[in-house]
C-alpha positions, 0 to 999 in steps of 0.5 A, spaced: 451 926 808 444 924 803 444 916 803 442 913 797 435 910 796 434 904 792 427 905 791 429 912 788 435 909 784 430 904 781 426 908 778 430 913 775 433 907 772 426 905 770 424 912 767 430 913 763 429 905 760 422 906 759 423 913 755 429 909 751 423 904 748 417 909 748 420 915 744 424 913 739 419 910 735 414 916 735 419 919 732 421 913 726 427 911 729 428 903 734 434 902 738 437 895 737 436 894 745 429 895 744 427 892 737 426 885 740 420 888 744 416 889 736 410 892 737 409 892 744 415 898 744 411 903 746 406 900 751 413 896 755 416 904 755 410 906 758 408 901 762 416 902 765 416 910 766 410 909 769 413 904 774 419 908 775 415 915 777 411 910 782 418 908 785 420 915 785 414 917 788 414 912 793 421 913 795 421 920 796 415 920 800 419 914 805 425 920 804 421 925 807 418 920 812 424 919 815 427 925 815 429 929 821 423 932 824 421 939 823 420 943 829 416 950 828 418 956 833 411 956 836 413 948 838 419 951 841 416 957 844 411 952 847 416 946 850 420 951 854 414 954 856 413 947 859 420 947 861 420 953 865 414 951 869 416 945 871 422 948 874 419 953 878 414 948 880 420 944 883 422 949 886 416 951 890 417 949 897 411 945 900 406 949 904 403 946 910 
C-alpha cells in the first residue's frame, strides 16, 4: 500500500492554490478568495506554483529514495555466484 507523503500533499495544494490566483486574472476575471492580494494576484500564484513543483519534486525524489532497492539480474547472477563459491569452499576438506 503507497503511504501518503506530506511533502508531495503540500505541493499540490501549493500548485493548485497558486494556479487559482494566477489564471484567472490573465483572463480578466478575479476569484473573491484571491481579490484581496491586488496587484500582487499574479506574482503570489507564481511564486506558490513554483513552491508547490519544488515540494513535489523533493517529495518524489524522497519517495524514490526510500523506495525498495532495485536488484538487476546481473546483481543476482553475481550474489549467487558468491554463494556458491563460498559453499564449496566450506565444503573442501583441509589438506595437510
Amino acid at each position: 500500500m503507497k503511504q501518503d507523503n506530506p511533502l508531495v500533499d503540500g505541493g499540490v495544494l501549493a500548485l493548485v492554490l497558486g494556479a487559482v490566483a494566477f489564471v484567472p486574472p490573465l483572463l480578466g476575471r478575479e476569484y473573491l478568495i484571491t481579490a484581496w492580494l491586488g496587484d500582487m494576484e499574479q506574482p503570489v500564484g507564481l511564486s506558490a506554483m513554483i513552491v508547490g513543483g519544488v515540494l513535489i519534486a523533493i517529495g518524489k525524489l524522497r519517495d524514490f529514495r526510500n523506495g525498495p532497492p532495485e536488484i538487476s539480474s546481473a546483481n543476482q547472477i553475481g550474489v549467487a555466484g558468491h554463494a556458491q563459491a563460498d559453499d564449496a569452499e566450506r565444503e573442501t576438506p583441509p589438506t595437510a
